[in-house]
N, C-alpha and C positions, 0 to 999 in steps of 0.2 A: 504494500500500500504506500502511494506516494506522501510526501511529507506534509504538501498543498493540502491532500484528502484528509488527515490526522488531524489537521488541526482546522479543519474545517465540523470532521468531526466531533472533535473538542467546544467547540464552540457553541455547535449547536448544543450538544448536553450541557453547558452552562447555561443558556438559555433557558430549555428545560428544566433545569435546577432552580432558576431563580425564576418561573414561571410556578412551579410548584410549592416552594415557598410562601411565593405570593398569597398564591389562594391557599395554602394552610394558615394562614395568618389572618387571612378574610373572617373579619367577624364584623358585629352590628358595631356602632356606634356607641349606643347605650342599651341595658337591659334594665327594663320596670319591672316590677316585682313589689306583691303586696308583704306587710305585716299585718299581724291582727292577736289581738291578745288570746284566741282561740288557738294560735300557733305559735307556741313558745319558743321554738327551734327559729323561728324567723327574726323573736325581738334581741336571741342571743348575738346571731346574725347583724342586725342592726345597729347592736350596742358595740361591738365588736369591730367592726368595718372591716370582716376578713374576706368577702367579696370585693368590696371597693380596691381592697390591695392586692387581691388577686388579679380581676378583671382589668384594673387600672395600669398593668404592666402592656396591653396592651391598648393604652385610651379608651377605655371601655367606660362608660359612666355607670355607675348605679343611681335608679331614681326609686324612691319607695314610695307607697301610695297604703293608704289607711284601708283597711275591709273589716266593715262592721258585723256584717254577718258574709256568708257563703253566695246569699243573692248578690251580695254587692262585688261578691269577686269574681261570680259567674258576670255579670253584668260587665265587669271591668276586660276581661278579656274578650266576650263578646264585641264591646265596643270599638276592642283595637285599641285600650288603653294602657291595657297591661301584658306583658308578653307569659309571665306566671304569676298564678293566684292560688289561694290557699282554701279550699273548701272541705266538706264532709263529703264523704264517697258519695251517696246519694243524691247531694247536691249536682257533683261532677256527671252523674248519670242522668239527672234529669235535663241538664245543661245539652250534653252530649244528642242524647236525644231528641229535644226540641230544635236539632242543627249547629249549635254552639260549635266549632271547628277546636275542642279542645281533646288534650288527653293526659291522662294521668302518669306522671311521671318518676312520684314519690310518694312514700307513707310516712308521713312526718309525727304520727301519735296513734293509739289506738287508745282514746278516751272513753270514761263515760260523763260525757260533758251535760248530756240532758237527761230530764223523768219529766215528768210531770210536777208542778208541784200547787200547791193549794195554801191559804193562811193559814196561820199556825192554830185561830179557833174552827177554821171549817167541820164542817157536818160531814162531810164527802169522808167515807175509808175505799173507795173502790172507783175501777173504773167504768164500771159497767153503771153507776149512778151520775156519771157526768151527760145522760140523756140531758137534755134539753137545757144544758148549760152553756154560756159562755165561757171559752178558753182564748186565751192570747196566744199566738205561733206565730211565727216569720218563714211565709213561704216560700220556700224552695231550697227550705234551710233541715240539719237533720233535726231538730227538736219539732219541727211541721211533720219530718215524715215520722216521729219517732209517735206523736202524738196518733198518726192514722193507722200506726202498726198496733198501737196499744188500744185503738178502738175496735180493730176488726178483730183482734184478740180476745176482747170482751164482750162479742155479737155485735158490735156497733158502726156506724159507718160514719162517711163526714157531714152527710145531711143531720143527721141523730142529736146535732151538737150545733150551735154558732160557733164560728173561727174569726175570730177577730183578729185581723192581720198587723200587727207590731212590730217592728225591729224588739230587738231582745230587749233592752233597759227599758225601752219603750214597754214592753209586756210586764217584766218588774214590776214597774210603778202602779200599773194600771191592777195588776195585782194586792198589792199593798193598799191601794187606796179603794179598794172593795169595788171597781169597774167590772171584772169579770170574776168568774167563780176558781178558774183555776188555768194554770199557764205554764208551757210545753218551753222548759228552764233552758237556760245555755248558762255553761260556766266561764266569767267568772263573775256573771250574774246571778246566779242561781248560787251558789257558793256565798253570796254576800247577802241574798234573800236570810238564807238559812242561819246562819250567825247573828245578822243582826234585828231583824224581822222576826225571828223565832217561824218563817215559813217550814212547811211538811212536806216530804216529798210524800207524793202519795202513788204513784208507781214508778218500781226503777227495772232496767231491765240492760246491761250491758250490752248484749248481743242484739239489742236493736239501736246502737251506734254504730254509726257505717264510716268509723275509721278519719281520721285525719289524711286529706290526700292534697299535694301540690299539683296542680295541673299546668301544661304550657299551651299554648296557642299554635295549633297544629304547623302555620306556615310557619312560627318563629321555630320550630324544633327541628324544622323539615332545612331549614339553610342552614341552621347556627347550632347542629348540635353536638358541638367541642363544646361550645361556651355551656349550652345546658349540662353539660358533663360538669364544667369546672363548680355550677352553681349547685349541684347534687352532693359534690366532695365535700363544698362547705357546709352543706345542711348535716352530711353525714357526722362533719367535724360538731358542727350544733350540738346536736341529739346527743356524741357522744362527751362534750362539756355539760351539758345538764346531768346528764347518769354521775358524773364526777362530782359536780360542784349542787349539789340538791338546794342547800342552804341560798347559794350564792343566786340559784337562777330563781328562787322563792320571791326573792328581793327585788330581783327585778323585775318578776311577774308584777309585783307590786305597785312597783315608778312606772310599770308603764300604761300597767291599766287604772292607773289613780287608785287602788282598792288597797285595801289594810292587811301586814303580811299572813298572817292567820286566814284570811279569805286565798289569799293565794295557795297556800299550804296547803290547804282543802284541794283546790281545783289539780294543785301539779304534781304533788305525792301523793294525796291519796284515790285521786282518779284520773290519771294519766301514766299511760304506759310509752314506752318508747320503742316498736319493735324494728326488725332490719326495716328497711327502709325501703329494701326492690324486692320485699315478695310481695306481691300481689295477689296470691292465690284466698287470702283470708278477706281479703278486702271482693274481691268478685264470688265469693261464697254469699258474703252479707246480701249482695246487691241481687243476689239473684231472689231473696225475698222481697226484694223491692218492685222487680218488673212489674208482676201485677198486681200491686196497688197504682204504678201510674196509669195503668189502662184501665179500673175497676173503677177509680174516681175519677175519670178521664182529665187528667193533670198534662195531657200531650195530647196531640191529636190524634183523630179515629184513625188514621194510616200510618202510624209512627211507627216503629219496631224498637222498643226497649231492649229485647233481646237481643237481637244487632248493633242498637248501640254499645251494651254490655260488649257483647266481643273484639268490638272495636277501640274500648275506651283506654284500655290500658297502653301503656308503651312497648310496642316490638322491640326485643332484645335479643334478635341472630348477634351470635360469638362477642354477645357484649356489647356491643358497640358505644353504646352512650351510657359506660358503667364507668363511676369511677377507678384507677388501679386501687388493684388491692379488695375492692369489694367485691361480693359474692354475683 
């Protein structure tokens, strides 16, 4: 091969080389992403800036955005305002289903964040007496569906009942102040009910909480899913500074949800777990008691396929691809 040809070919594989570079290096600009005092793993995140120093070696912004409840995080990526958001599985499932272009990426808790809960003089011991009562719920959140899994549990349905549609503090209050008879709790409201209201829970049922899940916005994971990897590692890094620092992350459950640390304590040790983070298998067990309740109280439309979206909702993982090293 002449000497001309060599280093002709030389060249051209530097090009290539620094063509492929290039676009490994190709990431977004900036990545939005919710907290929410519902997802602890995210405020340690926040408090921390181990994203911001991550992402930030390659110009990457972090913006972070409030989600009061799970609708507002479905809402936030539906919109196009957030690239990941932080919902309960069901939420993510109902999302998914009614076309929301999102999928589950992570399992950031497996809480029992909601029951039911009623004043601390109510009459009510059962759920099968909340016939013809008012409750407060936030639909499309899991204490809404936690609420319609504990009716059809009890012979009941959602006509059987008024639903009084609330954001969570919102339902609180309206509780507390005798508005409604009883109200489908979120922690670390419901946590704070109970301490300091002397509220009851009046049905608790773990296995109808559908899990703490991070979702991303199907186009943002479909181009940039290095960066979704890097933002995984730090959640993983989260999850596993709480299991360390119980005390420490108590505290800041605290400052950031404004609530008293004893309210916190309640909601993060003693009802929140931290499991691996990419199995999924537990989290699409739950939801599959879910499908039909959204067709039964037609919560989607008459042509939807929950089941379809179920299969669809989780994130494909051939040979790993968007797992952190080192993770399972």
């Amino acid at each position: 091969m002449s000497r001309r040809r060599l280093l002709l070919l030389a060249a051209l594989a530097l090009v290539s080389l620094g063509t492929t570079a290039r676009a490994a290096e190709a990431g977004p600009t900036e990545v939005r992403l919710d907290w929410a005092t519902y997802n602890p793993s995210s405020l340690v995140l926040k408090r921390f800036g181990w994203l911001e120093e991550d992402l930030g070696k390659d110009g990457i912004k972090v913006t972070w955005l409030y989600s009061a409840g799970s609708n507002k995080a479905n809402e936030a990526i539906s919109s196009g305002s957030a690239d990941l958001a932080s919902t309960a599985g069901a939420a993510a499932l109902l999302a998914r289903t009614n076309g929301v272009p999102l999928k589950t990426v992570y399992v950031f808790s497996k809480p029992e964040w909601t029951a039911l809960v009623v004043p601390k003089d109510s009459p009510l011991t059962s759920v099968a007496q909340l016939k013809g009562k008012k409750i407060a719920a936030t639909r499309g959140t899991d204490p809404f569906f936690f609420l319609l899994r504990a009716l059809k549990e009890a012979g009941l349905k959602q006509s059987d009942v008024e639903i009084v549609n609330l954001q969570h503090s919102d339902g609180r209050l309206a509780l507390e102040r005798g508005n409604v008879d009883a109200w489908a709790g979120l922690d670390p409201h419901m946590a704070a009910a109970e301490l300091r209201s002397g509220a009851r829970l009046l049905h608790r049922n773990i296995d109808f909480n559908t899990y703490g899940t991070l979702n991303a916005r199907e186009d943002f994971l479909q181009k940039y899913p290095a960066t979704v990897r890097r933002v995984l590692a730090q959640y993983s890094r989260a999850a596993d500074w709480i299991r360390k620092h119980p005390d420490e992350a108590v505290a800041l459950l605290a400052e950031a949800g404004k609530i008293d640390v004893d309210v916190a304590r309640r909601q993060l040790l003693e009802r929140t777990q931290f499991p691996d983070g990419y199995d999924f298998k537990p989290v699409s067990v739950a939801l599959q008691t879910v499908v039909p309740i959204l067709l039964s109280e037609k919560l989607v439309a008459s042509d939807a396929d929950p089941s379809k979206a179920l299969s669809e909702l989780f994130l494909e993982r051939p040979s790993g691809t968007f797992l952190p090293v080192g993770s399972r």
